[in-house]
N, C-alpha and C positions, 0 to 999 in steps of 0.2 A: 974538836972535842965534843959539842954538841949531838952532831949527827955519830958516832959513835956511839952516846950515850943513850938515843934512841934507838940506833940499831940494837943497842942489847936487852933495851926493853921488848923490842918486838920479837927478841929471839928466843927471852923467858917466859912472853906472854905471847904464841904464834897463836893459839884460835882467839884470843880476844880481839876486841874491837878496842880504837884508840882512848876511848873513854875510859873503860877498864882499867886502859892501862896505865895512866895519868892516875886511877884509883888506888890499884893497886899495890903501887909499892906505900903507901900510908898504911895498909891494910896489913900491910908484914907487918908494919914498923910497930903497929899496938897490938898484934893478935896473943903477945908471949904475956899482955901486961891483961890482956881480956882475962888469957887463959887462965893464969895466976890469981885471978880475983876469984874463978870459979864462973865465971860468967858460960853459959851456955851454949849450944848454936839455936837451941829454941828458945831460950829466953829473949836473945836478939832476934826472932823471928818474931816473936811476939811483940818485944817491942817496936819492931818495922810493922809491924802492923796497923799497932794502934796509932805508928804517926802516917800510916799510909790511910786510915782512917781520919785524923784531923787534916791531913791533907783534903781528903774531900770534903769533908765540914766547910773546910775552910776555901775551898773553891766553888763549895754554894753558897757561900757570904759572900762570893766575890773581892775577897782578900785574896788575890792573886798572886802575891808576890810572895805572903807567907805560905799557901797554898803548893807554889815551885819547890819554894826551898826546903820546906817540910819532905818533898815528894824526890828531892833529890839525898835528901838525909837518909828517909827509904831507901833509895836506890842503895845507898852505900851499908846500909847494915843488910839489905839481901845478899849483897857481894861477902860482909865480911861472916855470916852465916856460914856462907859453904866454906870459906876459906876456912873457918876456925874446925868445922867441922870435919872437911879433909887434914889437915893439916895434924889435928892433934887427933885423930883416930875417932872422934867421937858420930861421925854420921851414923844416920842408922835411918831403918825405912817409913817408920812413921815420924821423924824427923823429916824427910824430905819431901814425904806426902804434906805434911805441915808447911813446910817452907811453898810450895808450888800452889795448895789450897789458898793462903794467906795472899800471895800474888794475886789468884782468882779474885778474892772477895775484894778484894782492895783495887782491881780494873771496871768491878761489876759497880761499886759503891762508884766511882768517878763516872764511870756510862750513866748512871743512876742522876749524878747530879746533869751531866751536861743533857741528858733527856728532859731532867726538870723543869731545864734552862730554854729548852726546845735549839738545842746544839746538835740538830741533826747531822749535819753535815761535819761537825766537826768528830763526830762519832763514828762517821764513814772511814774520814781519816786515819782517826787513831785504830780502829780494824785493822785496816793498808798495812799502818805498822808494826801491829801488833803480826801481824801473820809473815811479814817478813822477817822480826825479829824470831818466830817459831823458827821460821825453816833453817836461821842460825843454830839456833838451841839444838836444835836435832841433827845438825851436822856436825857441830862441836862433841855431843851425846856422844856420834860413831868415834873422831877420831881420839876421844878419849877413853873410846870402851865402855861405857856405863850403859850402852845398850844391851848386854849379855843375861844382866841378872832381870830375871820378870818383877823382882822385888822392888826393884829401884822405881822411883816414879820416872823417872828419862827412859823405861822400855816404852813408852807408850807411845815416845815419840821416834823413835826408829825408823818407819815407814816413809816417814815427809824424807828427809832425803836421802836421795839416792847410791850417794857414796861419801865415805868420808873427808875425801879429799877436798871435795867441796868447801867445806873449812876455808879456803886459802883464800875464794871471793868470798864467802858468804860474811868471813868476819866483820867484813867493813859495814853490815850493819847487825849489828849482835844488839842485846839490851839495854849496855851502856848509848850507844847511837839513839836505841830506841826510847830511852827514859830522857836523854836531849831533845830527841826530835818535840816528843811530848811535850815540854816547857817551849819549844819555839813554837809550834800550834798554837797552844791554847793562851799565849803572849800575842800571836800574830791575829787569830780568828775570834778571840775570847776576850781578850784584855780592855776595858772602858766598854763592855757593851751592856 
């Protein structure tokens, strides 16, 4: 019964990565209760912000462990963002410029701290993964179709890969992989130093 029940996550969630999708179904289960409140996808944008913000505050205290947790609580309201925003019709294009801006400032502010920290090397890293989580993003992009409209922030990424299909390997490391790998980094190369 187990492996059923994953097979059918992976068949509702095929371009995500397994993080996702261990995410994702909590993410149905409150989106009717966000929506009901009136809750926004930029409000939660905003507020994944500001804790992608204390995140790094708080990984320049070297509070590391509030630091992860904070940064995986982000990870989960950029997910529930677009879901709410697909979901209930409300995406729109400076919405999604916001949500993808807000990612920027909130990787730039942690590069920030871990240069402070002279965490060269660990910034090397987190690049590595950063750019293999793109070429997810941009293959996901095609097989979704969101590369068509110039409006959408995902046209810009179109070019990095090369067909959609890609999708099939690329998911195994999508953002959720990448926002893990991240806390086992900066646990493995970061953590008591």
């Amino acid at each position: 019964m187990k492996n059923q029940s994953i097979e059918n996550k992976s068949q509702k969630y095929p371009y995500e990565d397994y993080f996702d999708r261990l995410l994702y179904p909590s993410i149905e289960y409150i989106s009717d209760t966000i929506y009901n409140f009136k809750i926004t996808p930029n409000m939660i944008t905003f507020l994944g912000l500001i804790i992608g913000l204390l995140s790094a505050y708080y990984l320049y205290e070297k509070q590391i462990i509030i630091s992860l947790v904070l940064w995986i609580v982000c990870y989960y309201l950029d997910l529930l963002d677009g879901y709410i925003a697909r979901k209930y019709d409300q995406g729109s294009t400076v919405g999604g410029w916001f949500d993808h801006i807000s990612d920027i400032i909130k990787f730039i502010a942690i590069g920030i701290v871990l240069y402070k920290h002279k965490q060269y090397y660990v910034i090397l890293i987190l690049i590595i993964v950063f750019i293999i989580t793109l070429f997810n993003t941009s293959c996901k992009t095609k097989y979704l179709d969101r590369d068509k409209k110039k409006t959408d922030s995902f046209y810009l990424l179109k070019h990095i890969c090369p067909d959609k299909n890609y999708v099939k390997f690329t998911h195994y490391f999508g953002e959720g992989i990448g926002a893990l790998l991240y806390v086992i980094i900066i646990i493995v190369f970061y953590y008591d130093k």
